[in-house]
C-alpha positions as CSV (number, residue, x, y, z in Angstrom):
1,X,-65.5,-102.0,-76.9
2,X,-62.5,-101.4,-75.4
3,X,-61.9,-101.6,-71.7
4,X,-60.7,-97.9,-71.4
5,X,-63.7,-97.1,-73.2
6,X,-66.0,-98.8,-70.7
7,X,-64.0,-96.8,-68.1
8,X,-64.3,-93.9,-69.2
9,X,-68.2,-94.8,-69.9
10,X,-69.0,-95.5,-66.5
11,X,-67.0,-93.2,-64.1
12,X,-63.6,-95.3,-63.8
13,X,-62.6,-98.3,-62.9
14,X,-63.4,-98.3,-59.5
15,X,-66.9,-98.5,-60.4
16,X,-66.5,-101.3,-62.7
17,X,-65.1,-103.5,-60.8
18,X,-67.2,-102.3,-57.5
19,X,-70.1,-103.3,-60.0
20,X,-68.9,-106.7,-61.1
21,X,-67.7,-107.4,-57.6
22,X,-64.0,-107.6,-58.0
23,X,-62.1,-106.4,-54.9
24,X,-59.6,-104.3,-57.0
25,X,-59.7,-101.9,-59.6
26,X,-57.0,-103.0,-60.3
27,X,-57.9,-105.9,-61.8
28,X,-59.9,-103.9,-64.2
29,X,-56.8,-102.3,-65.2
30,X,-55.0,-105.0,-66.2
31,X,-58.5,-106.0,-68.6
32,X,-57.5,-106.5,-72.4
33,X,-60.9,-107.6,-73.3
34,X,-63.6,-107.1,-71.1
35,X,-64.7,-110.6,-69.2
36,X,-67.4,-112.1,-71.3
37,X,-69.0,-113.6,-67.6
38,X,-69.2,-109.7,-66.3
39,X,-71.2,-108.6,-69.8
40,X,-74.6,-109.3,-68.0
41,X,-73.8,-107.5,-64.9
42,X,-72.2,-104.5,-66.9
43,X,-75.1,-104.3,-69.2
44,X,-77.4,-104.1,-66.2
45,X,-75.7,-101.4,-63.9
46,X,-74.5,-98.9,-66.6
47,X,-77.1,-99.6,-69.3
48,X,-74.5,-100.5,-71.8
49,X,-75.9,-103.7,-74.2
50,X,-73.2,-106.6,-74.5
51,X,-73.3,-106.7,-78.0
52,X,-71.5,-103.2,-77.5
53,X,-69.3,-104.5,-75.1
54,X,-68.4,-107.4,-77.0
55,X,-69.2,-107.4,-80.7
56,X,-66.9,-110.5,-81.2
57,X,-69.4,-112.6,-78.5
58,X,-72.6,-111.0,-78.7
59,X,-74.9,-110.4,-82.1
60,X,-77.0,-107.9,-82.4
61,X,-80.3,-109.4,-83.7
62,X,-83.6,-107.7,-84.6
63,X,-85.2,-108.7,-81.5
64,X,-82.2,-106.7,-80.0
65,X,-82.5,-103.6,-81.6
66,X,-86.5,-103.3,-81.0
67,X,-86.1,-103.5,-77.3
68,X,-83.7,-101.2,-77.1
């Protein structure tokens, strides 16, 4: 996922970073790739799984797919 996609998923970027606990949205701004150490928190707050967030990083499994 792209991070304008994530943006746009969970109500700008003020939010993200808010959410990750980054003191600028700024910062989220200037993301090319989405953080791989702010996956976790990401996943938890807007219900978005890593392996969405990043493909590259993350598997999906079959364990994976039943709990979601």
């Amino acid at each position: 996922m792209e991070p304008s996609e994530l943006i746009k998923l969970a109500g700008g970027c003020k939010r993200v970073a808010e959410a990750v606990g980054l003191k600028s949205h700024s910062t989220v701004l200037g993301w090319k790739t989405i953080p791989p150490h702010h996956c976790p928190t990401i996943e938890a707050v807007f219900d978005i799984p890593r392996e969405e967030l990043r493909p590259d990083l993350f598997a999906r499994t079959p364990a994976t797919e039943v709990a979601r």
